[in-house]
MARBA-3410 file (N, C-alpha, C, O; in Angstrom, 1 decimal):
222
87.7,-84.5,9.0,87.6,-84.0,10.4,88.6,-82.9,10.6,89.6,-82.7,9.9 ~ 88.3,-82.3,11.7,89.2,-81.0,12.0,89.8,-80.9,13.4,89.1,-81.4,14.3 ~ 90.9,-80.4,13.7,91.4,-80.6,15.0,91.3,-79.2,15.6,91.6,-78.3,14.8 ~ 91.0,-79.0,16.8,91.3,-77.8,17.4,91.7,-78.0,19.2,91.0,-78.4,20.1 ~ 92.9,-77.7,19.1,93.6,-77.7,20.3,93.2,-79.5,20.6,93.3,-80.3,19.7
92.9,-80.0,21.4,92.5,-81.5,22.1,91.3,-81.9,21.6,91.0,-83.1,21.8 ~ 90.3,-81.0,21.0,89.1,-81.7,20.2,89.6,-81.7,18.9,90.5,-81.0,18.4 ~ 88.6,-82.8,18.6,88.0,-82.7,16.6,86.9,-83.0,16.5,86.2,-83.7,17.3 ~ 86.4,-82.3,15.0,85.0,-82.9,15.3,85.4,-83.5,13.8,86.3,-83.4,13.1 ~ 84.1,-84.1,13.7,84.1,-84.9,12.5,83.7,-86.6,12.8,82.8,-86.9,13.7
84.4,-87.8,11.9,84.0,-88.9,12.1,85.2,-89.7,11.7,85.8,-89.6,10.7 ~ 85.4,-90.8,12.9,86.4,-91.4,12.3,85.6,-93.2,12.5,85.0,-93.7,13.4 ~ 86.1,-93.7,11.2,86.0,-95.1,10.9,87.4,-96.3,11.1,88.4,-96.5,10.4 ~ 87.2,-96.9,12.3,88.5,-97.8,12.6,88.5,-99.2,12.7,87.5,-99.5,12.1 ~ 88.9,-99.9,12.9,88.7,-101.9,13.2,89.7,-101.8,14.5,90.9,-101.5,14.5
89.0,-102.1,15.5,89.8,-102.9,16.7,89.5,-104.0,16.7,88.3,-104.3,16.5 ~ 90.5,-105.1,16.8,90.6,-106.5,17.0,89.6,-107.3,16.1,89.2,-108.4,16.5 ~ 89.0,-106.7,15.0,88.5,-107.3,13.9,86.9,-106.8,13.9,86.0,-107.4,13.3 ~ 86.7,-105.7,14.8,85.3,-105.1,15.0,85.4,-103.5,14.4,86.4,-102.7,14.5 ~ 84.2,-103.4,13.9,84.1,-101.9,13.5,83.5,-101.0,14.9,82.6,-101.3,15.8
84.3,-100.1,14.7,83.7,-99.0,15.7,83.8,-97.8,15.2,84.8,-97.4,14.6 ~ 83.1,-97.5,15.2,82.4,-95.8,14.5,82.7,-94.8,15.1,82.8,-95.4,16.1 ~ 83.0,-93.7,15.3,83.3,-92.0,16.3,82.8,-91.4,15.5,83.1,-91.5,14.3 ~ 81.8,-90.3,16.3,81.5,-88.8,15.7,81.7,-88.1,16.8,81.8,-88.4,17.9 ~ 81.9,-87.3,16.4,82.2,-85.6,17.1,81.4,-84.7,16.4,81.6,-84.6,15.1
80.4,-83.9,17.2,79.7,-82.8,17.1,79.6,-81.7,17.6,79.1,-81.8,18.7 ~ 79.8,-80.3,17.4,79.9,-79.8,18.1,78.1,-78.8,18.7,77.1,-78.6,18.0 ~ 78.3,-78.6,19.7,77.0,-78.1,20.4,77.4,-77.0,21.1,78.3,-76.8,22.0 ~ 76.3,-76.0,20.1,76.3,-74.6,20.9,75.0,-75.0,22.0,74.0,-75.7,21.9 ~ 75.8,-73.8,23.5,74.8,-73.7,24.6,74.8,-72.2,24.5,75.8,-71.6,23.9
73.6,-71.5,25.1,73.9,-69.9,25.3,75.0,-69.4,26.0,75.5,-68.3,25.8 ~ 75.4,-70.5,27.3,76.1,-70.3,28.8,77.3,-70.6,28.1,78.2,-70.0,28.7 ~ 77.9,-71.3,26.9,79.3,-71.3,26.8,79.5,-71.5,25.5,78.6,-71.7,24.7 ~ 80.9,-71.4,25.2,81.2,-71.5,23.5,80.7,-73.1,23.2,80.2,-73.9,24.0 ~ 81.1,-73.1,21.9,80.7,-74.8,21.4,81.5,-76.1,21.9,82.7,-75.9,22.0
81.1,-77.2,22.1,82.4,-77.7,22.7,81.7,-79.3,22.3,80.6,-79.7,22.7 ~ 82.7,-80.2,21.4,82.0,-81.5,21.1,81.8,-82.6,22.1,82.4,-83.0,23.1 ~ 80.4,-83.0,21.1,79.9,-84.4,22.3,80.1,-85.6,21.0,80.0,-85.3,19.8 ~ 80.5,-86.9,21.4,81.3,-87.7,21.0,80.1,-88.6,21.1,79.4,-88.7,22.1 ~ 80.0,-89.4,19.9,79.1,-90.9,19.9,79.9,-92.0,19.3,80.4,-91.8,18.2
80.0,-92.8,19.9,80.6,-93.9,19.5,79.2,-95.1,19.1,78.3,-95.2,19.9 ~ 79.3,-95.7,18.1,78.6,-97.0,17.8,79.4,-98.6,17.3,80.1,-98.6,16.3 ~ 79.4,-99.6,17.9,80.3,-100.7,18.3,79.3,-102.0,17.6,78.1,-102.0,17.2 ~ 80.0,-102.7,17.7,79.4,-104.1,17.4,79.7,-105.2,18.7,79.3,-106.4,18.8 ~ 80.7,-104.5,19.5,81.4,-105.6,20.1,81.9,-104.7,21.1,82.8,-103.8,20.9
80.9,-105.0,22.7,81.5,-103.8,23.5,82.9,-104.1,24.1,83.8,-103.2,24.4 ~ 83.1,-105.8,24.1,84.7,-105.8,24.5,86.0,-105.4,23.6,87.2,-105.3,23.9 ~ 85.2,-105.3,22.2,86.3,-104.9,21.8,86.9,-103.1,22.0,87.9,-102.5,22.1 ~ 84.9,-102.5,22.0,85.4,-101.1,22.4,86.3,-100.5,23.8,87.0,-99.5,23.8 ~ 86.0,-101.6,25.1,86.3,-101.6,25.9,87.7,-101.9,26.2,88.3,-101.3,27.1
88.3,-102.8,25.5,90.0,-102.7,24.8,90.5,-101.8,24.5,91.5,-101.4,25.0 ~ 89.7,-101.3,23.4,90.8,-99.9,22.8,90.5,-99.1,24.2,91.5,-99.1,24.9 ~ 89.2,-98.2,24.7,89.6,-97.8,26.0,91.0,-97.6,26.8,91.7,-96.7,27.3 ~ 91.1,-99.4,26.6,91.8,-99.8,28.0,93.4,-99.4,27.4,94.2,-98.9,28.2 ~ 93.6,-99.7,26.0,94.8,-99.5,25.4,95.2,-97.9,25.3,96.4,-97.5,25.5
94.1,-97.1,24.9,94.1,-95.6,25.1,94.8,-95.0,26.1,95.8,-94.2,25.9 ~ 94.3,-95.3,27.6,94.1,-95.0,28.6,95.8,-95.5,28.8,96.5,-94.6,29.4 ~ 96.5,-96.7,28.5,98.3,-96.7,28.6,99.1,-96.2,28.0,100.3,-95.9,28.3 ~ 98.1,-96.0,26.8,98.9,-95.4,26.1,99.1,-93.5,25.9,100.0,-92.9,25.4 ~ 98.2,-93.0,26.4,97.9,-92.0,27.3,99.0,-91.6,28.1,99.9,-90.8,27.9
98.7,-92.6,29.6,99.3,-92.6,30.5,101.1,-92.2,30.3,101.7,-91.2,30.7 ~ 101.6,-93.7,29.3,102.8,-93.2,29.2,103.2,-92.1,28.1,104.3,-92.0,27.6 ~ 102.3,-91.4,27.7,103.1,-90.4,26.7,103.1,-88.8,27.7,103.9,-87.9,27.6 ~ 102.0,-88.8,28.7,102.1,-88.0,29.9,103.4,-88.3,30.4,104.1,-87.3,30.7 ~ 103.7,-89.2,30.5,105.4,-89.7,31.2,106.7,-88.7,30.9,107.4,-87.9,31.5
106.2,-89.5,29.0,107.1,-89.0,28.1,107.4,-87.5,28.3,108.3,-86.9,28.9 ~ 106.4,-87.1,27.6,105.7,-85.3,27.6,106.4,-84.3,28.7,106.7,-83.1,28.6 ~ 106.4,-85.4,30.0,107.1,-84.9,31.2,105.9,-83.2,31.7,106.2,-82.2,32.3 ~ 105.0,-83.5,31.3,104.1,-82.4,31.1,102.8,-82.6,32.7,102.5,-83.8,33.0 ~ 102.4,-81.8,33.3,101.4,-81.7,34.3,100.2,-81.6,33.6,100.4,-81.2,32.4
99.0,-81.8,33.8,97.9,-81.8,32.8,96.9,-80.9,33.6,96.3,-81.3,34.6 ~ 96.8,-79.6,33.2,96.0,-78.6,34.4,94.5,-78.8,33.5,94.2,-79.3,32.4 ~ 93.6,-78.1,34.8,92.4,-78.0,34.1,92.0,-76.6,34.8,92.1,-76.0,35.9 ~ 91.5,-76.3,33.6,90.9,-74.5,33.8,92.3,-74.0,33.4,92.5,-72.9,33.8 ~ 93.5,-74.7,32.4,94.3,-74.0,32.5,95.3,-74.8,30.9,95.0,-75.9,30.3
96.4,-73.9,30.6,97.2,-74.6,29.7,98.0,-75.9,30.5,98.1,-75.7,31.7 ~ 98.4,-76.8,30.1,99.5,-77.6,30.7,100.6,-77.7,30.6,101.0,-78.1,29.5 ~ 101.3,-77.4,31.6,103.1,-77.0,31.9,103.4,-77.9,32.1,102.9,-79.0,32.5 ~ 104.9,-77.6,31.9,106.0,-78.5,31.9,106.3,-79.1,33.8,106.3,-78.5,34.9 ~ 106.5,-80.3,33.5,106.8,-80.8,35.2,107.5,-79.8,35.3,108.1,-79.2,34.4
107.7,-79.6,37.1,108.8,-78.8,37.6,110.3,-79.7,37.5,110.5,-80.9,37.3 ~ 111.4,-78.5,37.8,112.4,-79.3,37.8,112.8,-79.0,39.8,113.9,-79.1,40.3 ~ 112.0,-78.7,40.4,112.7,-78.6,41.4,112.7,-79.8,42.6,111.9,-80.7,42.6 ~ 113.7,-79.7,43.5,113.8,-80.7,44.1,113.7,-80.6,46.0,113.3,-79.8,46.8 ~ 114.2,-81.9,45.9,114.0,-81.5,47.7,114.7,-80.8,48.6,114.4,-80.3,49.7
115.7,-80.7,47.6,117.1,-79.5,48.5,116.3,-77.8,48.0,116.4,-77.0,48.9 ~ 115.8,-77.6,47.4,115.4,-76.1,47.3,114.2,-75.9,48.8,114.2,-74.9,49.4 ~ 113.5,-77.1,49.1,112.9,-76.6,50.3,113.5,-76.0,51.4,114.4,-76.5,52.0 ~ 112.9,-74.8,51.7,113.2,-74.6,53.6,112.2,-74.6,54.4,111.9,-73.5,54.7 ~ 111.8,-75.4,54.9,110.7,-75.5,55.7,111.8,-76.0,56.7,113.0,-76.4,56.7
110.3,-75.9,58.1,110.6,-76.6,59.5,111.6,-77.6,59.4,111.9,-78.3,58.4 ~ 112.3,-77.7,61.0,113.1,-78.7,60.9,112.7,-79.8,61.0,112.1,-80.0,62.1 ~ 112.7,-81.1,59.9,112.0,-82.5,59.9,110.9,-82.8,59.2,110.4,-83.9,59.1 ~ 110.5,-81.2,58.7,109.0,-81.2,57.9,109.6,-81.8,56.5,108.9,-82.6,55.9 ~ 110.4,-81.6,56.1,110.9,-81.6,54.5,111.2,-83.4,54.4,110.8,-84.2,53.5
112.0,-83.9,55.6,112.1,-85.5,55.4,110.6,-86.1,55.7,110.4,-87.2,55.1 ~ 109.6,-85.5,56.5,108.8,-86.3,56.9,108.0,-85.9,55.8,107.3,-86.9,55.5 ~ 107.7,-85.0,55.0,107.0,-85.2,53.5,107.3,-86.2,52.4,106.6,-86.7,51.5 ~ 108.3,-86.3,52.7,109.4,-86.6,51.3,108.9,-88.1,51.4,108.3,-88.6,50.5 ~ 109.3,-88.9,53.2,108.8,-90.2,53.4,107.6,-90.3,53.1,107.1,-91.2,52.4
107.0,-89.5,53.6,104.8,-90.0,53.3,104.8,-89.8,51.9,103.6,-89.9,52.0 ~ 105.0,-89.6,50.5,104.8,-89.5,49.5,105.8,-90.4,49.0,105.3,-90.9,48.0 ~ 107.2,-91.0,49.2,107.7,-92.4,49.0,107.0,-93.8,49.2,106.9,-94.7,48.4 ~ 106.5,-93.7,50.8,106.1,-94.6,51.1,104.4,-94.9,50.8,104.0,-96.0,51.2 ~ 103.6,-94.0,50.1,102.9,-94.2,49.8,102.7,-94.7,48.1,101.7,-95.3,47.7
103.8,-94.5,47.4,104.1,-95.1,45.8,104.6,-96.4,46.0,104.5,-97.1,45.0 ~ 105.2,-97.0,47.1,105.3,-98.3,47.2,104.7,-99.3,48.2,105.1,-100.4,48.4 ~ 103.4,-98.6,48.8,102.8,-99.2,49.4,101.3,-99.9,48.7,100.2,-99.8,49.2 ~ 101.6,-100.3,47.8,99.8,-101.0,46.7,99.9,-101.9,47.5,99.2,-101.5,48.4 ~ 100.5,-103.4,48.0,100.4,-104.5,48.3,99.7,-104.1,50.1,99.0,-104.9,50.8
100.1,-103.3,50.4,99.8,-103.3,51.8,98.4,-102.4,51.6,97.5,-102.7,52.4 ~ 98.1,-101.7,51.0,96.4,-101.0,50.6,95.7,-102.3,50.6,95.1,-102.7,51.6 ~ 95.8,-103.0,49.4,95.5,-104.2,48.8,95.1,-105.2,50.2,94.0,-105.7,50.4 ~ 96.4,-105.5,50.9,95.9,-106.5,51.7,95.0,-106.2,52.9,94.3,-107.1,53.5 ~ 94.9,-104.5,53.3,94.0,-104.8,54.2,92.5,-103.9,53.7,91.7,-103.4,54.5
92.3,-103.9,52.3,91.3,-103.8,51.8,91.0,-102.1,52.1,89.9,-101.8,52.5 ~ 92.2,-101.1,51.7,91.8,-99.8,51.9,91.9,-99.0,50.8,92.8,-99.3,50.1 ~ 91.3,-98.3,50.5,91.3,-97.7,48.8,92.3,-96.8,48.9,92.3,-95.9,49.8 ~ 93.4,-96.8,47.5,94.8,-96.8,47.8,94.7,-95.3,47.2,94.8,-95.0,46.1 ~ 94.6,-94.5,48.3,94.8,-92.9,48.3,95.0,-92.7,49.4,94.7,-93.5,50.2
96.0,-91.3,49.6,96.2,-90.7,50.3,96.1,-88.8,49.8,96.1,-88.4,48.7 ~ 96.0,-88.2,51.3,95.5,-86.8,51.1,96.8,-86.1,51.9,97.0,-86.5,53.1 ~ 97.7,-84.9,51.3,98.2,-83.8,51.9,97.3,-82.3,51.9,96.7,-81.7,51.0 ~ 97.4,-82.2,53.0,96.6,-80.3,53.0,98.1,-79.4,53.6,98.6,-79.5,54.7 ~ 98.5,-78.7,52.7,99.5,-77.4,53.4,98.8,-76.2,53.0,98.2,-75.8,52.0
99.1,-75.8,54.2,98.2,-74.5,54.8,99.0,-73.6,55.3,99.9,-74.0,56.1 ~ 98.8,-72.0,55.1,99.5,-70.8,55.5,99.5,-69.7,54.8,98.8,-69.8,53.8 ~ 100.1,-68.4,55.0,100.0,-67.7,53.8,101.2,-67.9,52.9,102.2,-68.6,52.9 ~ 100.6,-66.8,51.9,101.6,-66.8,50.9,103.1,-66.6,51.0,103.4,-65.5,51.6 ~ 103.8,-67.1,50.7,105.4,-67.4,50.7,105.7,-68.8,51.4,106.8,-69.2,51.1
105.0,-69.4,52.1,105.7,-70.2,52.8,105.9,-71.2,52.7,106.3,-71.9,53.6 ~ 105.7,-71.8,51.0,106.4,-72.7,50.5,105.5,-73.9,49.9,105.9,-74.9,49.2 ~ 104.3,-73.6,50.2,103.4,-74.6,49.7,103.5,-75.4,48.2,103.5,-76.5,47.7 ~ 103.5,-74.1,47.7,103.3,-74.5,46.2,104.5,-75.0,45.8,104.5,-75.9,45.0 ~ 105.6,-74.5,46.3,107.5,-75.0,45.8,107.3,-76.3,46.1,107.7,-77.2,45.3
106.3,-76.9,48.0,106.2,-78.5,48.1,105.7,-79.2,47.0,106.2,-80.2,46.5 ~ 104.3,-78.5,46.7,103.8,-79.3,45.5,104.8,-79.1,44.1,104.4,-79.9,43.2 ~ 105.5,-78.6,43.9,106.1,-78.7,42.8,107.6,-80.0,43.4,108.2,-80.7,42.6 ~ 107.7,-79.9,44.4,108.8,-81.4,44.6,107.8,-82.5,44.7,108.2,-83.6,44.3 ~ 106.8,-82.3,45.1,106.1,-84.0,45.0,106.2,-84.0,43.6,107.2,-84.7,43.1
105.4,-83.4,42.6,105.4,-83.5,41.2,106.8,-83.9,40.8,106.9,-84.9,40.1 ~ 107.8,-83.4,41.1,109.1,-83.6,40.0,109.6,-84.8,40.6,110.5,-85.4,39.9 ~ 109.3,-85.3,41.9,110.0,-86.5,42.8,109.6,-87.5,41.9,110.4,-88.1,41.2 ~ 108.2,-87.9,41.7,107.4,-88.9,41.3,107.5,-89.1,39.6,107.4,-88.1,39.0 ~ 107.7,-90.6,38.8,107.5,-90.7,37.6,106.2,-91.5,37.2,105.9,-92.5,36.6
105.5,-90.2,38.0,103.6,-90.7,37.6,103.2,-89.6,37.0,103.8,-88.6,36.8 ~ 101.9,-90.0,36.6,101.1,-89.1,35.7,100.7,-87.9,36.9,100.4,-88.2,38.0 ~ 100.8,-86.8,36.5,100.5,-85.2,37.5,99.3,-84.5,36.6,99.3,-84.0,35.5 ~ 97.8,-84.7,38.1,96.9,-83.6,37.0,96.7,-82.1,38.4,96.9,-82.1,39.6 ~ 96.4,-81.4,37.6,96.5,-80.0,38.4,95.2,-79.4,37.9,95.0,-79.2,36.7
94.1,-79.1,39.4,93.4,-78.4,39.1,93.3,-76.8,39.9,93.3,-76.7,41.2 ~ 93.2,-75.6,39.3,93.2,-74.4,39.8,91.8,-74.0,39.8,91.2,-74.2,38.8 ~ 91.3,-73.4,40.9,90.4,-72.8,40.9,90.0,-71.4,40.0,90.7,-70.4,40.0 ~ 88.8,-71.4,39.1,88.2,-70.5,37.8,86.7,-70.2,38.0,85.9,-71.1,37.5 ~ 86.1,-68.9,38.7,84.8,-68.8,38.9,84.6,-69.1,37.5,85.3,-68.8,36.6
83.2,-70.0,37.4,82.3,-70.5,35.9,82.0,-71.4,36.6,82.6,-72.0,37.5 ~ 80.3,-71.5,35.8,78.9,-72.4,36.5,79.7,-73.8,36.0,79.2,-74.9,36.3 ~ 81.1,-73.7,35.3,81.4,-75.4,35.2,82.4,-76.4,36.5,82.9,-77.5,36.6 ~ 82.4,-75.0,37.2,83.2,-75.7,38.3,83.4,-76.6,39.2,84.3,-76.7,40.0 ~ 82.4,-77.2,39.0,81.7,-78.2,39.7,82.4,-79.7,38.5,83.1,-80.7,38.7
81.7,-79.1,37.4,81.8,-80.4,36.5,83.7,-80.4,36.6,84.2,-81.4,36.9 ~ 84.3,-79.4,36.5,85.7,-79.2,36.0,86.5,-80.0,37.2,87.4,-80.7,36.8 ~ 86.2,-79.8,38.5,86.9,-80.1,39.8,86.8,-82.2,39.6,87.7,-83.0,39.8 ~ 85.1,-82.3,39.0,85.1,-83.6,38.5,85.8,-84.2,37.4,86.1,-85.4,37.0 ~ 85.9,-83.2,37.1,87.0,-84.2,35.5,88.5,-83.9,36.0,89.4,-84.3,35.3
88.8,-83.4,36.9,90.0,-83.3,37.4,90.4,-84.8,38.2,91.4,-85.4,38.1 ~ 89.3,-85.0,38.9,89.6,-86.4,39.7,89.6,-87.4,39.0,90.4,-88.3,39.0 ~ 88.4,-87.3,38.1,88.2,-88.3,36.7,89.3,-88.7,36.0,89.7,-89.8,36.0 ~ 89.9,-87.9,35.5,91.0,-87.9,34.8,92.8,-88.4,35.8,93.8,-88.9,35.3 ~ 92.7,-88.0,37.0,93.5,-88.6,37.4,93.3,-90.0,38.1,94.2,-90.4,38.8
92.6,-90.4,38.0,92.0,-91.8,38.1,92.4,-92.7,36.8,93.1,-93.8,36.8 ~ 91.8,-92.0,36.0,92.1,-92.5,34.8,93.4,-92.8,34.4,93.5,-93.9,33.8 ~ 94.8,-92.0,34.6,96.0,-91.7,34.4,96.8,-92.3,35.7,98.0,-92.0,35.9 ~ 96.0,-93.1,36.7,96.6,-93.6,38.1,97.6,-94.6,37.5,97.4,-95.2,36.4 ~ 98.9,-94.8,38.3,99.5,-94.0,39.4,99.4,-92.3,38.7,99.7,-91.9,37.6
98.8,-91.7,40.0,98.5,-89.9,40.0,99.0,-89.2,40.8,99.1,-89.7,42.0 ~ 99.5,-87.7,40.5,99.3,-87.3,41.8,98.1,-86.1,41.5,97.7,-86.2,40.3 ~ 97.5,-85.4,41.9,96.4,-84.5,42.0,96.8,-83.6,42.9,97.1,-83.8,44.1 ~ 96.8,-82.1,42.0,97.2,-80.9,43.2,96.0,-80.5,42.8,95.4,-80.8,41.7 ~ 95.7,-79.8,43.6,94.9,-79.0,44.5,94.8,-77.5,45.0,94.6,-77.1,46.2
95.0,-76.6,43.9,95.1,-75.0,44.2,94.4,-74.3,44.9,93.2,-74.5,44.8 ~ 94.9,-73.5,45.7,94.0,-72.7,46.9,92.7,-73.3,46.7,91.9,-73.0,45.8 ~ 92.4,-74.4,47.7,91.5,-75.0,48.0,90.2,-74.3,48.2,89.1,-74.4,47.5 ~ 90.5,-73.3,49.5,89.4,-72.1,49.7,89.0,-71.4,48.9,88.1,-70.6,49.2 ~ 89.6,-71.5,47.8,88.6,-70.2,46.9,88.3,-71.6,45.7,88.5,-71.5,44.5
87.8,-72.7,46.3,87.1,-73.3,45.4,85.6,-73.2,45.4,85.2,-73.8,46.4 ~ 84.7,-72.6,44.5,83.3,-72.7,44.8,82.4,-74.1,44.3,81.5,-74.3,43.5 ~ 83.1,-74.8,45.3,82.1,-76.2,44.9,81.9,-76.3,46.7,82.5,-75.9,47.7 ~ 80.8,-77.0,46.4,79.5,-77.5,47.8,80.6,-78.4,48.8,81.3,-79.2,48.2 ~ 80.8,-78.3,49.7,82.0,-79.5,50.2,81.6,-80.2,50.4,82.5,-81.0,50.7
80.0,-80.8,50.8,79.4,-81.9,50.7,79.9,-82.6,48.7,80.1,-83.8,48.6 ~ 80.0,-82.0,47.8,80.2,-82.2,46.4,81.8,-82.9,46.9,82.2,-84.1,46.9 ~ 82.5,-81.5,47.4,84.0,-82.2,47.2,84.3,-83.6,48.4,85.2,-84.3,48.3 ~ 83.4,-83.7,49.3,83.6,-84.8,50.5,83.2,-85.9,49.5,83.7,-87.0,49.7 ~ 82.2,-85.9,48.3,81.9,-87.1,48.0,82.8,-87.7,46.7,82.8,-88.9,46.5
83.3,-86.8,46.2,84.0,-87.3,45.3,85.6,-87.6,45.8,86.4,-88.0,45.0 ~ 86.1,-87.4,46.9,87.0,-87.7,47.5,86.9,-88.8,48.3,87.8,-89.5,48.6 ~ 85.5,-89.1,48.6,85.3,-90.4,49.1,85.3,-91.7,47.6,85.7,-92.8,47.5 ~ 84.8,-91.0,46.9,84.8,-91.9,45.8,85.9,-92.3,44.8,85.7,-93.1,43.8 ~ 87.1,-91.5,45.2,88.3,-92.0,44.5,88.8,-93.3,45.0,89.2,-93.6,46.1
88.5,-93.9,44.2,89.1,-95.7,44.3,89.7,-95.9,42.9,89.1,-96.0,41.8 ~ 91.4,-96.0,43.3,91.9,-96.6,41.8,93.2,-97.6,42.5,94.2,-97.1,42.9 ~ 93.1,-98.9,42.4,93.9,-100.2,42.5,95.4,-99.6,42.3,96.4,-100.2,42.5 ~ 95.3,-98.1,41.6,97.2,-98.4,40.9,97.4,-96.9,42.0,98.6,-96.8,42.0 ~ 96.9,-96.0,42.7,96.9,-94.9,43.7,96.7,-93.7,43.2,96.8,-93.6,42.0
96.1,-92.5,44.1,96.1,-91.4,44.1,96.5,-90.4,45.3,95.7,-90.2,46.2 ~ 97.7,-89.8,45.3,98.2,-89.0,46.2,97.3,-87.8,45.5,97.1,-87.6,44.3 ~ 96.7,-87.1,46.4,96.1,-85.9,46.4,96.5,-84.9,47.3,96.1,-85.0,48.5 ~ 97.4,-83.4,46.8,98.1,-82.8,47.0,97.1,-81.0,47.3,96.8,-80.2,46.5 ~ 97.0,-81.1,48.2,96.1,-79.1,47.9,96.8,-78.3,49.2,97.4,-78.5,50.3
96.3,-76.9,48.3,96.8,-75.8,49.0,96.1,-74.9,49.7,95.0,-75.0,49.1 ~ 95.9,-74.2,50.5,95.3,-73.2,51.4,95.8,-72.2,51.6,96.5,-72.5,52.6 ~ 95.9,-70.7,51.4,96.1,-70.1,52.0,95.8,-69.2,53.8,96.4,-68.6,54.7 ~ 93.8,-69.7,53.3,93.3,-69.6,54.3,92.3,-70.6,55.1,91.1,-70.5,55.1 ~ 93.0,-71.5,55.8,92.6,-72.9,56.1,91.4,-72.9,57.3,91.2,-74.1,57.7
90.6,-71.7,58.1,90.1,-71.8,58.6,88.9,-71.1,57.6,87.9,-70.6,58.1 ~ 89.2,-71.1,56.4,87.7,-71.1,55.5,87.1,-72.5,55.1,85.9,-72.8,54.9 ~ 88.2,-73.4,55.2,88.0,-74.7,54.7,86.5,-75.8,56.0,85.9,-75.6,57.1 ~ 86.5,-76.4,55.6,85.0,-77.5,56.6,86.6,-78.1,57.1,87.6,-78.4,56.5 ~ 86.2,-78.0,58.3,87.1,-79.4,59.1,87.0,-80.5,58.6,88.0,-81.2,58.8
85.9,-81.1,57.9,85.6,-82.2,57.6,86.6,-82.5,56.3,86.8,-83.7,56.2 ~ 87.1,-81.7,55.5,88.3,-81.7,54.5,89.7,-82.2,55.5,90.8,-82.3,55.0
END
């Protein structure tokens, strides 16, 4: 097998918990984009494939920790920020009253849990450029020692799929936070993005963080 950047293709032969499970990687040319592999797995024992999943997916999790790394999509992935709450200047009371709704939502699972609400929460900051949006999202990220995925907006017919593997993936990696780059120049359907923001449900949370520069392009319904 061969590695290139986060794929490989090839085949790998393993035993989880005393079952064989098989991996191939293939790669598939389309006309519309370079090659990019599709993965088959064959099992004997779906609980045991469903284990390693589950072990993957922690073990994942905490090397994102480790890594101290943001996980972008449409993009390379950078280093967490180091900035903090003292570099903000915003309004007077805006900077404590952020700081609280993103504290109090990483220790609120038991109170989601008990009144049966699916444990996310959404910020929208909105304005033009300079006024601090992005420096906020860079203190939620460095406040929090959770997994951070970052998706930026990239015209290509996969933007649709990409904005989905952006939520996918921070689901997957929950506790999350999920930023959200100039919102408005995202070209997905907002019936697309209303549904998959309805459909983030993850037991361990998702703060979802986006930006605007021009917020009366956006559906009210965001």
């Amino acid at each position: 097998w061969r590695l290139k950047e986060y794929d490989w293709i090839g085949t790998i032969e393993l035993s989880w918990e005393g079952q064989p499970i098989h991996c191939r990687s293939i790669s598939i040319f389309t006309p519309l984009a370079d090659s990019r592999p599709v993965y088959c797995v064959a099992v004997k024992s779906m609980e045991a494939l469903q284990s390693l999943y589950s072990r993957l997916r922690l073990y994942n999790q905490e090397k994102i920790k480790t890594d101290d790394v943001i996980q972008v999509i449409n993009g390379k992935n950078i280093p967490r920020p180091k900035t903090t709450w003292d570099d903000l200047h915003l309004p007077e009371g805006m900077r404590e009253d952020i700081q609280a709704a993103v504290r109090t939502f990483f220790h609120a699972q038991d109170k989601y849990r008990r009144f049966g609400l699916a444990y996310r929460r959404g910020l929208l900051f909105s304005g033009p450029p300079g006024c601090g949006k992005t420096m906020t999202a860079k203190a939620i990220a460095a406040s929090q020692e959770t997994a951070c995925v970052a998706y930026m907006p990239k015209e290509s017919f996969e933007e649709s799929q990409k904005l989905e593997h952006a939520f996918d993936l921070a689901e997957n990696l929950a506790p999350a936070i999920l930023i959200l780059e100039d919102l408005d120049k995202c070209d997905v359907p907002v019936a697309q993005i209303l549904n998959i923001l309805d459909g983030l449900d993850s037991p361990r949370g998702i703060l979802v963080v986006a930006t605007s520069n021009v917020p009366e392009r956006l559906d009210p319904a965001l």
